[in-house]
N, C-alpha and C positions, 0 to 999 in steps of 0.2 A: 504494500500500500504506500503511496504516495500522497501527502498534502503538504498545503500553503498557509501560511496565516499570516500577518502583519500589522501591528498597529498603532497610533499615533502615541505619544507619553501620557500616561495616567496617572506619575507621580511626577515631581520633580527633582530628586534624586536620579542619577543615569545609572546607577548599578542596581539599585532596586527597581526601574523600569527595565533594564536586561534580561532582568529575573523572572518580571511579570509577563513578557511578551515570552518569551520562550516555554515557559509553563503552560501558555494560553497555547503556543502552538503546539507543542506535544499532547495538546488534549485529545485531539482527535484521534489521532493512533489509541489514546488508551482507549478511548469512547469506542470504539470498534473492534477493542478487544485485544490489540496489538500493541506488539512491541518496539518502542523507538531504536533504529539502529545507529542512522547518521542521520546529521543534519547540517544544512546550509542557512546562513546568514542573509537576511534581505534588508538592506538596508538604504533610508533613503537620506542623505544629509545635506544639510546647508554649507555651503562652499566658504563661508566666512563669516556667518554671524555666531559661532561657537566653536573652541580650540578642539584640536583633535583629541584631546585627552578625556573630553565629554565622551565623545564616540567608546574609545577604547574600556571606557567605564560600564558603557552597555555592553560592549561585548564582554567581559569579563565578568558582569551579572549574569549573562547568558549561557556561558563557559560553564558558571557555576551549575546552574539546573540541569544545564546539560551531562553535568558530569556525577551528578546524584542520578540522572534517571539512567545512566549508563548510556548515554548517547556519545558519540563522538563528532565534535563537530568538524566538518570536511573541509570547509572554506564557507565561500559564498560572495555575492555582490551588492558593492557599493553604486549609488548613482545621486548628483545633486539634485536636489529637492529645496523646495522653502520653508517645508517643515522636516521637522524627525517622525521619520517610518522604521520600524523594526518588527521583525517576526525572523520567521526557519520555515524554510520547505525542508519538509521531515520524511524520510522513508523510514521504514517499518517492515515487521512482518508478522503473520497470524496460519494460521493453516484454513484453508477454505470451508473447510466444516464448521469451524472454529470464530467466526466472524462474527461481531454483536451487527445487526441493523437497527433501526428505528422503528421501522415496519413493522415488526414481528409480535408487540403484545397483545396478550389472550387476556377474553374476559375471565375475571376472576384472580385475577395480578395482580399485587400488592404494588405500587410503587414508593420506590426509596430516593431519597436526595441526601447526597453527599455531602454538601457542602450550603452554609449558607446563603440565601441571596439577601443583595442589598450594595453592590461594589457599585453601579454605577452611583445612587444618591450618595454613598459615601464619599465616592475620587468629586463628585460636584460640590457637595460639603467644604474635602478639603481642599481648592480651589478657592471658596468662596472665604477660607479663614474660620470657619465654623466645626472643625473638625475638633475633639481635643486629642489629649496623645493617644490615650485607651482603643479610642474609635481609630485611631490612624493605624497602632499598630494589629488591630484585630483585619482592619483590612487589608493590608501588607500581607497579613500570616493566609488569610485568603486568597488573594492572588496571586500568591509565591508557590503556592501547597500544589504539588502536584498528583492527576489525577491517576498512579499508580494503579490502584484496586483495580482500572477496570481490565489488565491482564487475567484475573483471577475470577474475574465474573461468569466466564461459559462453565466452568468447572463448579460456580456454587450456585447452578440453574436457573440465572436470569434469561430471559426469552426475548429481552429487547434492552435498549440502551442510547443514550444520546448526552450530548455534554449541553449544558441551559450557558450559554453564551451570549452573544449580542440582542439575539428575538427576545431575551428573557424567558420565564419558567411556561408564559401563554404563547410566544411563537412556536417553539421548540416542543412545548406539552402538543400540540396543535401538531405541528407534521409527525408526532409519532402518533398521535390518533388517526388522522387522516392516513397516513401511509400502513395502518393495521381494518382500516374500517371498524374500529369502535370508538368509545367515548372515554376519557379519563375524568377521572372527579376526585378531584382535590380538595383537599381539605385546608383551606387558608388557616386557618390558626395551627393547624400543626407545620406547615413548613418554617424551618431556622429560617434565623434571621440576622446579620449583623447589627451592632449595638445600633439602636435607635431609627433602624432604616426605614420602616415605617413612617414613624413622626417625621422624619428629614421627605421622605416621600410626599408624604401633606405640607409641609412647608416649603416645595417648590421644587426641592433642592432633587434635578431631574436633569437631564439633557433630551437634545430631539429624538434620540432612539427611544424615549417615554412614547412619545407620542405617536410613533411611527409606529409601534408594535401597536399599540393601543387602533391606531384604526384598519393596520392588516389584518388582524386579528380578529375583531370586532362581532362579526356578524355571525361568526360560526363558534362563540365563549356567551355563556352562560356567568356572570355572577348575580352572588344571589344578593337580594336589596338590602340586608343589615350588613353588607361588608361595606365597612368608610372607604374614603378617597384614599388616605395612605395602602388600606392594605391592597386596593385595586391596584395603585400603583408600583407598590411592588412586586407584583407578580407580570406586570409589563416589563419591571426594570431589569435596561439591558446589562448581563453580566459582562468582566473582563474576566476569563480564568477563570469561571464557575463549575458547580461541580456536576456528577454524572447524575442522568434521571433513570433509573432503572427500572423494569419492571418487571417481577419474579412471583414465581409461584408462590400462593398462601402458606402453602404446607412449607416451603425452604426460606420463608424470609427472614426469620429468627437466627438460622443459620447464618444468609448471608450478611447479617447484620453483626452477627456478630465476630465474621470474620475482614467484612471489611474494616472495619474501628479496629480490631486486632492488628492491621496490615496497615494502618496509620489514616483511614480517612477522618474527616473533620469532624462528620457526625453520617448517621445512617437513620434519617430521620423515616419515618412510613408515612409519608403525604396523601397519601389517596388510594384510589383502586381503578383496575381498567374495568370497563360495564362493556353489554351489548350496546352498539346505539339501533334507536329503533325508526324508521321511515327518516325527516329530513331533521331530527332532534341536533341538538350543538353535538358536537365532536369534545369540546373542553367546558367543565363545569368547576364553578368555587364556590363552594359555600361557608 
């Protein structure tokens, strides 16, 4: 398997945005089941409005995750830009039997989430000056945290799989329904959260990927009317480096929650369950 990722700075430290873009882009190899082998560097920089030493600071954050996930990285290319761009085209490998899809969850599936959401209102927060240290470094340890477990997921009977990234937990919920032909239903109060993403959600503190998901989304997501504007919000909000949405048998989810958290995920929270959907009913529901 072969993928690409790259994205603009979401902190302002360069070695911990090396860390975070590289995380973000090994996600997908985990999300599918596989394992990183190499990787290449894509990067875009400014020709003079920042010393090379900036640069070198990403990649040496990047160096680092890559050398925890046992990736090595190959090379890769430079090109000038007016902003900073960074990610890894990441090769990979899985056995074909072996492969997580999206497509693939059955009703009666427990779903699990890894990882909390709440990165985007957090990195807009701290932007805005409004972040404290707590909330900065809970979001660091989130975006850093890579999504290992999902090598281990065919083995402990998940049926389907996807990383909640940029669409947030209702685009990404949404093509594994659509891509399986049933319904997910998610339980808003039980999915994690990073500290205060909520509230920060209701006060504003969003980028245009809020709203972008919010009306692709829209007409095939069900929330139900006692959910406030923060928590709808955050289940639009788009992740950087978020974690895997799994969905696994009733009978094995116990197991596999307990061996993900074993194997270092953040949390292995049981957000919802996959249903039949029935004639033109939503595809994703929150209640």
């Amino acid at each position: 398997m072969v993928t690409a990722d790259f994205i603009t700075p979401v902190v302002d430290d360069a070695r911990t945005f090396g860390r975070v873009a590289a995380a973000n882009s090994l996600s997908d190899v985990y999300a599918m089941g596989g394992v990183p082998l190499t990787a290449l560097n894509l990067t875009g920089y400014p020709q003079n409005e920042l010393p090379a030493s900036v640069l070198g600071e990403i990649l040496a954050g990047s160096a680092e995750v890559c050398s925890e996930a046992g990736c090595v990285v190959a090379g890769g290319h430079t090109v000038r830009d007016s902003e900073v761009k960074f990610g890894l085209a990441v090769t990979g490998t899985v056995h074909p039997d072996r492969i997580l899809r999206n497509s693939t969850a059955r009703p009666g599936d427990r779903l699990v989430l890894t990882k909390p959401l709440g990165t985007g209102a957090l990195v807009a927060a701290n932007r805005a000056g409004k972040l404290d240290a707590a909330g900065y470094q809970a979001l660091v340890a989130c975006m850093t945290a890579l999504n290992g477990v999902g090598t281990l997921l065919h083995d402990l009977g998940a049926t389907a799989c996807t990383d909640v990234t940029g669409f947030g937990i209702t685009g990404h919920g949404l093509e594994m329904a659509r891509g399986a032909g049933v319904q997910l239903a998610i339980d808003a109060g039980s999915v994690p959260q990073l500290p205060d993403a909520a509230r920060l959600c209701a006060d504003g503190f969003t980028c245009g990927g809020t709203k972008a998901n919010a009306a692709f989304t829209g007409d095939a997501i069900v929330f139900a009317p006692e959910l406030d504007a923060g928590t709808v919000g955050l289940m639009n909000d788009p992740q950087t480096s978020g974690g895997l949405l799994i969905a696994v048998p009733a009978n094995r989810v116990e197991a596999m929650q307990a061996a993900v958290l074993a194997a270092g995920a953040l949390c292995a929270e049981i957000v919802g369950e996959v249903r039949e959907r029935t004639g033109d009913g939503p595809y994703l529901t929150f209640s």
